[in-house]
Each structure stands twice: as C-alpha cells, then as structure tokens.
C-alpha positions, -999 to 999 in steps of 0.1 A, spaced: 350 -148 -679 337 -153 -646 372 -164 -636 388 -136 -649 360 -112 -626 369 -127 -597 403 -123 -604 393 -83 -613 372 -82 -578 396 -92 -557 427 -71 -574 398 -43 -566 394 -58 -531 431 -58 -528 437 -21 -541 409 -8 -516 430 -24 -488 465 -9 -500 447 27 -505 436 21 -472 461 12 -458 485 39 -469 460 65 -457 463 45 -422 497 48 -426 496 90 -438 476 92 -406 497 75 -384 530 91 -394 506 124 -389 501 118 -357 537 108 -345 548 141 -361 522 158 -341 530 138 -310 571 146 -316 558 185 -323 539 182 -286 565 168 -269 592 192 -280 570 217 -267 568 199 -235 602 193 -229 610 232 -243 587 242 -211 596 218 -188 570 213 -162 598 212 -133 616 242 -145 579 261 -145 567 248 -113 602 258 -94 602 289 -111 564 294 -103 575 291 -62 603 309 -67 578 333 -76 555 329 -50 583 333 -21 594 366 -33 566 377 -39 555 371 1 591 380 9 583 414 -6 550 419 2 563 418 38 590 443 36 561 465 16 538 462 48 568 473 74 578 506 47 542 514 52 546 508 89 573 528 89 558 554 70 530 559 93 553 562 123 577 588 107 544 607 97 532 606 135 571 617 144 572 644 120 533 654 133 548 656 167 577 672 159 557 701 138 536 704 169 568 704 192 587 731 167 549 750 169 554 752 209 589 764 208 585 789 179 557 804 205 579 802 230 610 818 209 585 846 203 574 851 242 612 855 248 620 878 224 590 899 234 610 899 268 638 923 271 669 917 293 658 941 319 622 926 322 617 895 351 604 858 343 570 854 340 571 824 364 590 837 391 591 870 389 630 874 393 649 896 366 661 884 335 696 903 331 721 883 321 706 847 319 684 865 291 707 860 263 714 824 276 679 816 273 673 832 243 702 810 229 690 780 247 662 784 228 671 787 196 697 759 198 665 738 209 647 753 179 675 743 156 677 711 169 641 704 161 643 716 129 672 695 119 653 663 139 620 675 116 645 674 79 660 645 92 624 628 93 613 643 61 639 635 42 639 596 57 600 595 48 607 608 10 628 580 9 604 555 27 577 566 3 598 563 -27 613 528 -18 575 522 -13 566 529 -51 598 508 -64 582 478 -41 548 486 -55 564 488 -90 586 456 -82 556 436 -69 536 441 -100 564 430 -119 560 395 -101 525 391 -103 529 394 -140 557 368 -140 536 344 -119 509 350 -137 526 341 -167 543 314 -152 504 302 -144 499 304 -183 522 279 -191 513 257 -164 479 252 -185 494 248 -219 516 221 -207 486 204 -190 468 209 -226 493 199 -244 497 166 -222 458 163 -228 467 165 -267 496 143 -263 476 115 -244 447 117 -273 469 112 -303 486 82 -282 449 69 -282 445 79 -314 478 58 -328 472 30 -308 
C-alpha cells in the first residue's frame, strides 16, 4: 500500500507539473501573440515614415509661417499706401474744388495772371491726376483684399499643419509605448 501511494504522489506530483506547465505554455503563446499584435502595429506606423513625415511637417510649417509674416508685411505697407493715397486724393479733391470755384476769366491765386485759356487745361489736368489716383487707390484696395484673404487661407492652412504635426506627435508616443510594451513581454517570455 505504501508503494502504491508513492506511486499515487508522484503521478499527483507529475500532473501538477504538466498543468503547470501547459499553463506556462498558454501564457507563453499569449504573450508571443501579444508581442506579434505589438509589432504589427509598429511596423503599420513605422517610426521612420512618422519621424520624416513629422519634419516634413515642421519645414512647411516654418516655410509657411514665413510667407504668413511677409502677407502681413505686405498688408501693412499697402494700408500705409492706401492711407497716403486717401490723404493724397483728399488734397486734390480740395484742390479740384478751388479750381472749379475759379472761373476762366478769374487770375491765379499765386501769381495773379489771368486764367483764360490754360483754365480748362488745368481743370483737365486735374482731373486726369484725380483719376489717376483713384485708379492707383482701387488698384491698392483691390491688391490688399487679396493680401488679406490669401492671409486667412495661410491662417486656415497653417492650422491645418499644426493638427497634422500634432498628430503626427501622437503617434510618435504610441510607438514608444508600444516599444515599452514590446520590451516587457520579451522580459516577460524570457
């Protein structure tokens, strides 16, 4: 009898062992599925492509915030120019009205010698000068719509990069996690 329990203890002993060892062995194939699962993953991200695409990134987005700063550059100057010109059309209109105050037979106001028939030369002068400015001052305005509106799109183009390199940021920490996960469960295995 005593035989025949130390036969039954050790086909005990021996069953432990095999139950354990199968659930070592559940474990381990666990873990290499895991591991393959991780490094699918890694390779679907592929740190190279993400860190290229991440400068990529980066250079437009300096390229563009450049350009940005010389529209608004250029914005300020036409607004000066188109101030200048407003304040230049001001002093003609002013001047367009002194004139036509005048009357051919009256003298200049300068010199004092009659008007006569230079007066509708200057008054023509004048008004092409007049014209001129005006078409200089649509000329501007319609360059700084423009201006301002390719402004917005380079705003609106700018954010759009910022969210991609912010994104691109995001997956530069799930790889290094999922390298972090990847290195456990090969400590883990071994």
């Amino acid at each position: 009898k005593q035989k025949y329990d130390v036969i039954i203890l050790q086909q005990e002993n021996l069953k432990n062992q095999y139950q354990i060892k199968c659930t070592l062995q559940n474990d381990i194939t666990k873990y290499q599925n895991e591991s393959e699962k991780l490094q699918a993953q890694i390779h679907q991200y592929s740190w190279e492509n993400i860190k290229e695409r991440s400068q990529i990134c980066e250079k437009e987005t300096e390229k563009h915030t450049q350009t940005m700063n010389e529209r608004i550059s250029l914005r300020s100057k036409l607004e000066q120019e188109l101030l200048q010109l407003t304040n230049d059309g001001k002093t003609l209109t002013k001047e367009l009205e002194i004139l036509q105050d005048l009357w051919p037979a009256s003298s200049c106001p300068t010199c004092k010698r009659p008007l006569q028939e230079d007066f509708p030369y200057l008054m023509s002068l004048f008004e092409k000068d007049l014209k001129e400015k005006r078409a200089l001052y649509k000329e501007k305005q319609t360059l700084l719509t423009q201006v301002l509106w390719d402004i917005t799109q380079w705003e609106k183009y700018l954010w759009e990069l910022k969210e991609q390199s912010k994104k691109l940021q995001n997956l530069e920490k799930e790889i290094l996690v999922i390298q972090n996960q990847l290195q456990n469960l090969s400590k883990i295995s071994q």
